[in-house]
C-alpha positions as CSV (number, residue, x, y, z in Angstrom):
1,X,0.0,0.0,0.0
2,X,1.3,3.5,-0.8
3,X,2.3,5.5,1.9
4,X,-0.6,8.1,2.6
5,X,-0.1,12.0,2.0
6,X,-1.6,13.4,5.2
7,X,-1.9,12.4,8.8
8,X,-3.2,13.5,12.0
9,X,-1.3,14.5,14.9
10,X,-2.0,12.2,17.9
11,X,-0.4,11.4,21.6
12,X,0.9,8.3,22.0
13,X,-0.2,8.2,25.6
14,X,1.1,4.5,26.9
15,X,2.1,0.8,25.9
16,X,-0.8,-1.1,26.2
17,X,0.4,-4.5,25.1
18,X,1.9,-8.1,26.8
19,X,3.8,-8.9,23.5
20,X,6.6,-7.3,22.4
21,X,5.9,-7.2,18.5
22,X,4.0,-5.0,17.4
23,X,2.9,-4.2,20.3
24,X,-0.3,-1.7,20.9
25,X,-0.1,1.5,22.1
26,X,-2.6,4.2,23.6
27,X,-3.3,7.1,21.7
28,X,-5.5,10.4,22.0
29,X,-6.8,13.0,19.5
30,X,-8.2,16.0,20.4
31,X,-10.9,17.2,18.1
32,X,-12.1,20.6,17.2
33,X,-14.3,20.6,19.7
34,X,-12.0,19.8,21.9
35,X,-13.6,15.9,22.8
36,X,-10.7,13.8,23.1
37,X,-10.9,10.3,20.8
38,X,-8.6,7.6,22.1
39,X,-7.2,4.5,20.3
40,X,-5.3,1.8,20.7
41,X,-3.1,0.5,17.8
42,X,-0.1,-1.0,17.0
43,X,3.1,0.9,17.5
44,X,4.4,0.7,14.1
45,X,0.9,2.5,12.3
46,X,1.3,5.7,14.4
47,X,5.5,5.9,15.3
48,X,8.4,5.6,13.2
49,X,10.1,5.4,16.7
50,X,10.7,1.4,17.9
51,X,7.8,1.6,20.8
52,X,8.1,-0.6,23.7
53,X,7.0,-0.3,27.3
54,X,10.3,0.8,28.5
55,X,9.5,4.0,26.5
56,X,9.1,7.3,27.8
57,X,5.6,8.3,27.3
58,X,3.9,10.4,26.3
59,X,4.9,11.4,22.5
60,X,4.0,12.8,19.7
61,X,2.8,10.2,16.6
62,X,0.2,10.6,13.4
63,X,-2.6,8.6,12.4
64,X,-2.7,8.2,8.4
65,X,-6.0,9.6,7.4
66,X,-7.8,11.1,4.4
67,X,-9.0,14.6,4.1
68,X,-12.8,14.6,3.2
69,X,-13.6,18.5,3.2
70,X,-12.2,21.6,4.3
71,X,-14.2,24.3,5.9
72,X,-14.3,27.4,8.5
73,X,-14.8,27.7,11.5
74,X,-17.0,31.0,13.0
75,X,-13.5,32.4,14.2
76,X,-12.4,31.7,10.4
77,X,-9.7,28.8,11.8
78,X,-9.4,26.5,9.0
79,X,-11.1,22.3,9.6
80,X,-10.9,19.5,8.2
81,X,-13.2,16.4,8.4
82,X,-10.7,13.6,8.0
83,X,-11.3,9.8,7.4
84,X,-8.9,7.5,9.7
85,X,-10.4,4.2,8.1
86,X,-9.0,4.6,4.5
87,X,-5.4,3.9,4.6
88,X,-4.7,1.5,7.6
89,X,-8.7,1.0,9.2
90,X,-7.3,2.6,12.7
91,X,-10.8,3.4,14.4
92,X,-11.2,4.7,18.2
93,X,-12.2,2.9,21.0
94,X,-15.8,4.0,20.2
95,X,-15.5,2.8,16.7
96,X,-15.9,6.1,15.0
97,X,-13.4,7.1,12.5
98,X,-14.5,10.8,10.9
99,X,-13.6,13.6,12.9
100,X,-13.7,17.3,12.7
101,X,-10.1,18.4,13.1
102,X,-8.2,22.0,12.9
103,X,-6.2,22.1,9.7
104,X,-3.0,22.7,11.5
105,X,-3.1,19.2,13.3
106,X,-2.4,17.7,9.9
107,X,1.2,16.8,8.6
108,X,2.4,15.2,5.6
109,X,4.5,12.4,5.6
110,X,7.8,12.7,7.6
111,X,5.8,15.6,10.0
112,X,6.0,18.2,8.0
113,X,3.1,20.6,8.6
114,X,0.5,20.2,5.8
């Protein structure tokens, strides 16, 4: 699979896992709303660090996702409503997986800002 263009800023918040490989972390978004979307995935989808519980937590990591429009908000911020499913299926804990995002919590590939 291609590596995807844009992701979402998330906080790997701690290692979640008994096995070592590939392990699952715990990891938080904060929407624009400010309701905060946890997650738990595998350490490899949202760190190019090597992840393990003898980590220091927390640290910054990105969720792949796919822009599906870009809007306003009243105060004239720029949001996006992204798509986590489409590149790797990474869903919360609450199974939702479009969210309402400010525009500068997306990077592209490598962290740059997007």
């Amino acid at each position: 699979m291609a590596r995807p263009a844009v992701a979402v800023r998330v906080t790997i918040l701690r290692w979640v896992s008994d096995d070592p490989w590939p392990g699952l972390v715990e990891c938080q978004l904060a929407d624009r709303d400010g309701r905060v979307w946890r997650f738990v995935e595998k350490g490899p989808v949202v760190s190019d660090q090597s992840l393990g519980a003898e980590s220091k937590y927390p640290q910054p990591g990105v969720i792949a996702c796919q822009i599906i429009g870009r809007s306003r908000d009243a105060s004239g911020r720029e949001t996006a409503e992204i798509d986590t499913e489409a590149h790797w299926h990474v869903e919360s804990v609450d199974s939702v997986t479009r969210f309402e995002v400010f525009a500068d919590q997306l990077v592209a590939p490598g962290g740059a800002k997007y």
